[in-house]
C-alpha positions as CSV (number, residue, x, y, z in Angstrom):
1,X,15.1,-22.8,5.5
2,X,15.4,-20.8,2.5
3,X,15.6,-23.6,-0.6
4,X,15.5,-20.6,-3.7
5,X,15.0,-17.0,-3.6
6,X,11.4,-17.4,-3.9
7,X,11.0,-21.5,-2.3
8,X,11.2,-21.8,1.3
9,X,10.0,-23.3,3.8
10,X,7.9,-21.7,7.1
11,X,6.6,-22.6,10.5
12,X,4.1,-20.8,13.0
13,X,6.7,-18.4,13.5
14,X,7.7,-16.9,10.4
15,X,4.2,-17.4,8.5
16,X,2.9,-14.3,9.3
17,X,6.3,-12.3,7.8
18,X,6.9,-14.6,5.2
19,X,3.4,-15.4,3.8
20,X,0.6,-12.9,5.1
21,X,3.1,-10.1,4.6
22,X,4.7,-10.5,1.6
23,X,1.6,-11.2,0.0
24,X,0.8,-8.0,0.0
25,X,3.6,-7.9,-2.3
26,X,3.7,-10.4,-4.9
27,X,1.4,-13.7,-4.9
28,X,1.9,-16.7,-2.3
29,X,1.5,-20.0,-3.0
30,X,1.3,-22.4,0.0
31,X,2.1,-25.7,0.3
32,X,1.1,-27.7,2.7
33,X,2.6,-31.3,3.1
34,X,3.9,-33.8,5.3
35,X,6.9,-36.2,4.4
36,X,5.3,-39.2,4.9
37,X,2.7,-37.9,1.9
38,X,3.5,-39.6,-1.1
39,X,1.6,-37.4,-3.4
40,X,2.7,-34.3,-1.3
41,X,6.4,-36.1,-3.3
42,X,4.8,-36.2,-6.1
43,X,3.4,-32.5,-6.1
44,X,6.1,-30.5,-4.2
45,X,8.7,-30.8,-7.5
46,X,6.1,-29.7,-9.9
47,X,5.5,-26.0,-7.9
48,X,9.0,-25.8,-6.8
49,X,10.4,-26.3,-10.6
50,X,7.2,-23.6,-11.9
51,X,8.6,-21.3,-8.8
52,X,12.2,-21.2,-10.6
53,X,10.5,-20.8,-14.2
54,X,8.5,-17.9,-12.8
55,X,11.5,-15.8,-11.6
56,X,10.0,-14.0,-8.8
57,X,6.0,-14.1,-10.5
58,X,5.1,-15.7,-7.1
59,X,7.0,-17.0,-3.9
60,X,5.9,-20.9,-2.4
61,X,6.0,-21.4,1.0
62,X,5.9,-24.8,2.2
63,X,4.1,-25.7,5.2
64,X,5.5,-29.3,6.9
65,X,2.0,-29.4,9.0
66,X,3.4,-32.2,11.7
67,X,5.8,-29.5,12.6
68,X,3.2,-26.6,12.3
69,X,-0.8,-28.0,13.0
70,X,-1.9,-25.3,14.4
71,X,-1.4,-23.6,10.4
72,X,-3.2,-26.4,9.4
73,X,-6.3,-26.0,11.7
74,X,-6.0,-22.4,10.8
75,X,-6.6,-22.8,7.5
76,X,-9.1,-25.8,7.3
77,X,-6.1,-28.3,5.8
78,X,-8.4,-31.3,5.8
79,X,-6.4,-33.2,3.4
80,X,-2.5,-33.4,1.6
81,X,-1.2,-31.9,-0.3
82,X,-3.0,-28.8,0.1
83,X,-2.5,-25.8,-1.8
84,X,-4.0,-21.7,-1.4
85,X,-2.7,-19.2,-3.0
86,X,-2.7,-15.8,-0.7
87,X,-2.7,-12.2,-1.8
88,X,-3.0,-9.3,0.1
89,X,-3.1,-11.2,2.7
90,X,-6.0,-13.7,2.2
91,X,-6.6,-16.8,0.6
92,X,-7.7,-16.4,-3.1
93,X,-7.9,-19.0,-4.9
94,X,-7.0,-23.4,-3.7
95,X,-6.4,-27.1,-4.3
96,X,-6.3,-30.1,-3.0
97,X,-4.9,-33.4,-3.7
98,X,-2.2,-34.5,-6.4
99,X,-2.4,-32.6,-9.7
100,X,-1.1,-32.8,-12.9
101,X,1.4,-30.6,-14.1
102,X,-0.6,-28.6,-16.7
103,X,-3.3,-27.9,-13.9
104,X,-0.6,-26.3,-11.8
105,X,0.2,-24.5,-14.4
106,X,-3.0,-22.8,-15.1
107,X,-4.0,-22.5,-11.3
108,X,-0.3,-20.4,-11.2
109,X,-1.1,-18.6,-14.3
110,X,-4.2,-17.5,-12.7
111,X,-2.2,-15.7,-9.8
112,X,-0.6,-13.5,-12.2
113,X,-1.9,-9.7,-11.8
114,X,-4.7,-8.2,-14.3
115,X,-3.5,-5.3,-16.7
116,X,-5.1,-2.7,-14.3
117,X,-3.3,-4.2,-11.1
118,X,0.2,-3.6,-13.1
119,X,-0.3,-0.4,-13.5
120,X,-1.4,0.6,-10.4
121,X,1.8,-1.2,-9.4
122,X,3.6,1.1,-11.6
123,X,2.3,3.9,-10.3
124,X,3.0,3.5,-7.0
125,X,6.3,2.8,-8.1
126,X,6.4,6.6,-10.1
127,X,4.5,8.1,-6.8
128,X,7.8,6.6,-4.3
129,X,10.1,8.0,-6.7
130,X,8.9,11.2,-7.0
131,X,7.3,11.5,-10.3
132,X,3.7,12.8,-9.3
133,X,2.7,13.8,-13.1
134,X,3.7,10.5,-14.4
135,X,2.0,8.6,-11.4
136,X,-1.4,11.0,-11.5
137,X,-1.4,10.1,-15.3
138,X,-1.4,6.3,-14.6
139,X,-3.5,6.4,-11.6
140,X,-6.5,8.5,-13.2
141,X,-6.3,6.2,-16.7
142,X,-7.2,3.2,-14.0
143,X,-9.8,5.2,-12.4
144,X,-11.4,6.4,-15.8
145,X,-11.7,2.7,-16.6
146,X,-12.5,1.7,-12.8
147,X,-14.2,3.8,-10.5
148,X,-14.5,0.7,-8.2
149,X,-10.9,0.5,-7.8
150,X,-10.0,2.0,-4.7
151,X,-6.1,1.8,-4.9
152,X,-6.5,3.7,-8.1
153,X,-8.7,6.2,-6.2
154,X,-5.9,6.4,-3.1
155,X,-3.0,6.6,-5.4
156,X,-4.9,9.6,-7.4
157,X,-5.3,11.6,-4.3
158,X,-1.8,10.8,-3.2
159,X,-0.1,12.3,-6.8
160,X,-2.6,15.5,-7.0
161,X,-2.2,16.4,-3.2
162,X,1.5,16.4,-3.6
163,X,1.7,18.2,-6.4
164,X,-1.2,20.9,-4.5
165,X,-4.3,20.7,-6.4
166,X,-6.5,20.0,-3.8
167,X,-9.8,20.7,-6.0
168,X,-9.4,17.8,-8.0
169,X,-8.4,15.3,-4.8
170,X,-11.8,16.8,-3.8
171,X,-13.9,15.7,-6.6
172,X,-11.9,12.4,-5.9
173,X,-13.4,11.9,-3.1
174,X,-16.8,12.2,-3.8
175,X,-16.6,9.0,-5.7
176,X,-14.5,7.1,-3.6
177,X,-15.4,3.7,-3.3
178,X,-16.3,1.5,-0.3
179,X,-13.1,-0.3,1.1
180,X,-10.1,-0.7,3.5
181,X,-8.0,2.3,2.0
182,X,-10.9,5.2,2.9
183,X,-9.3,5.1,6.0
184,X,-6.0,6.4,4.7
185,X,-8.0,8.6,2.5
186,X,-9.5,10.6,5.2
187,X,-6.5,11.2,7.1
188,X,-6.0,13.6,3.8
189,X,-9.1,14.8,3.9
190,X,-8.0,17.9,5.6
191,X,-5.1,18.8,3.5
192,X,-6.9,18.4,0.5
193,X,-9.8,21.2,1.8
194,X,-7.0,23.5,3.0
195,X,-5.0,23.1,-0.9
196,X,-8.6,23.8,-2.3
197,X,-9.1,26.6,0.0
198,X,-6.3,28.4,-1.3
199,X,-6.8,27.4,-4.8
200,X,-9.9,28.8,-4.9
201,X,-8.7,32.5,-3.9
202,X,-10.2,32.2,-0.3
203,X,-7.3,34.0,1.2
204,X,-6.3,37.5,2.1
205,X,-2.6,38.3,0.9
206,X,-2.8,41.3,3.3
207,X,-3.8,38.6,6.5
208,X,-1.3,39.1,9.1
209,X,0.4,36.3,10.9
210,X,0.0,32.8,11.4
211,X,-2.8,33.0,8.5
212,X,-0.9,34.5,6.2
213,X,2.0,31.7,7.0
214,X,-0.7,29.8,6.6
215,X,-1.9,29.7,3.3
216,X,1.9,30.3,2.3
217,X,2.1,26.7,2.6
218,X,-0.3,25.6,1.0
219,X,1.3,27.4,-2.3
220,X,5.0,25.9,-1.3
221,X,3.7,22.5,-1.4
222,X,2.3,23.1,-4.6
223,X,5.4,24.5,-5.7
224,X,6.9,21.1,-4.3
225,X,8.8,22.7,-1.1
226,X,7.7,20.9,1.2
227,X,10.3,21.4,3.8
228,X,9.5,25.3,3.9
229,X,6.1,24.4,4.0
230,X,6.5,22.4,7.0
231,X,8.8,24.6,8.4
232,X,5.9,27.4,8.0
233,X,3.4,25.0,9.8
234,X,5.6,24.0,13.0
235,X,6.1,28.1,13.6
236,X,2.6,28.5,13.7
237,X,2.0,25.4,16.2
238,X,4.7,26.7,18.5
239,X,2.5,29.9,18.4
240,X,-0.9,27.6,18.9
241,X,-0.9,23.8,19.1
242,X,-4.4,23.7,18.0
243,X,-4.5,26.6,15.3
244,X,-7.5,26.1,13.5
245,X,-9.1,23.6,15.8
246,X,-6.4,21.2,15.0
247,X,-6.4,21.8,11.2
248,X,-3.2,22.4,11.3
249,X,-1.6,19.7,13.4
250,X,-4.3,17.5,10.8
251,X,-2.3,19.0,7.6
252,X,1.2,18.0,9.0
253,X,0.0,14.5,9.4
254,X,-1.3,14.1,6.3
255,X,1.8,15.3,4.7
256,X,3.6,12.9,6.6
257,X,0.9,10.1,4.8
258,X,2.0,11.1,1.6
259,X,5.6,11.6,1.9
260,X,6.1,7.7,3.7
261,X,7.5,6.5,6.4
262,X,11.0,6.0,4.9
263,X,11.4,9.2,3.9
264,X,14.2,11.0,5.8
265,X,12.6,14.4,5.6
266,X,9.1,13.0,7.5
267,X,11.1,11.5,10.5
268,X,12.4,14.8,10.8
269,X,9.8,16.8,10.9
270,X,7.5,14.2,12.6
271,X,10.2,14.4,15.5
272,X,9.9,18.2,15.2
273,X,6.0,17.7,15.7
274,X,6.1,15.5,18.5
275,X,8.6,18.1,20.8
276,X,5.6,20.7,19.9
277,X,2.7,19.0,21.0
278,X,3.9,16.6,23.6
């Protein structure tokens, strides 16, 4: 049941959407209780009134834990009220027991991202709406400040590969840090050697076919075509599916990495792909 926009209340079911997901999102904050608890009374009114005065800073979940104890084994709920606060998908910071209202307040205020967290946040918001200057610009400022930050580091390869200057994405990577998101980063590993290969002047404009085609797309996605681009590298995997050892087929994907799922133009093409190889 859905008490606010941002209070609700979840079971085993809808914990993992609700909670584990959305964390990934915005902060968290989980409550669990039972109604025979009287400080669980006592404590629930406090977050749900800081909820509302936070307008969307962080969602509560509450947890009813007769109705869901396998949650509460889960998560080592020993004692009630219990309260974690989860962010990209993991606990980060707790409580226990009946609190007063200014220490709820500060253990909230806590939850609230740092300076360098917002603006990473802002510039994956410039990077989804197309502005790749603005988003490189805010991504490398983190990553000057932070070369531990790997969401900086991701988001930086992201906005230069788009806009074709594979060279830099290179030195990038060199640097990248340890963490989840090196996966996603090597998956554009290959489309940031192939940019770089034709930046650097590697090429023969007298090449005939596929290469020239080629290295033609490499300079329409810098020019921001992608759809010719693409259109260039499904002609020459109709002509060899694994041109290149692959490289090509490898490029494709990783444009489809950058572009996102919801873009129109990627299910498209990524349909096109899939008739080609399979």
């Amino acid at each position: 049941m859905n008490i606010s926009g941002d209070i609700l209340d979840v079971n085993e079911a809808t914990f993992e959407v609700e909670v584990l997901l959305r964390s990934h999102e915005v902060p968290v904050v989980v409550d669990f209780w039972a109604p025979w608890c009287r400080p669980c009374q006592l404590l629930s009114p406090i977050l749900e009134r800081r909820a509302i005065e936070a307008g969307g800073a962080f969602r509560l979940a509450r947890v009813d834990v007769d109705q869901s104890p396998s949650l509460a084994i889960r998560y080592g709920v020993q004692g009630i009220p219990a309260v974690k606060a989860f962010r990209n998908g993991e606990v980060v910071s707790q409580f226990v027991g009946q609190q007063p209202d200014s220490m709820v307040r500060r253990f909230l205020e806590e939850l609230a991202p740092s300076e360098k967290e917002r603006a990473v946040q802002d510039a994956k918001s410039l990077l989804a709406t197309r502005h790749w200057m603005e988003a490189e610009q805010v991504f490398r400022e983190v990553w000057d400040l932070d070369e531990t930050n790997a969401e900086a580091a991701l988001g930086l390869v992201k906005s230069l590969l788009i806009q074709g200057k594979g060279d830099e994405a290179l030195s990038v990577f060199k640097h990248f840090p340890p963490s989840n998101q090196w996966a996603i980063a090597e998956s554009l590993m290959p489309l940031a050697k192939f940019l770089a290969e034709v930046e650097r002047g590697k090429v023969n404009l007298n090449e005939n076919q596929p290469e020239a085609q080629y290295h033609q797309a490499a300079r329409l996605i810098a020019r921001g075509n992608l759809a010719a681009a693409m259109d260039g590298l499904l002609e020459i995997l109709r002509q060899d599916k694994n041109y290149r050892k692959g490289e090509a087929k490898q490029v494709m994907v990783a444009l489809f990495s950058l572009m996102g799922d919801d873009d129109p133009l990627m299910r498209k093409y990524r349909s096109e792909l899939a008739s080609i190889l399979f």
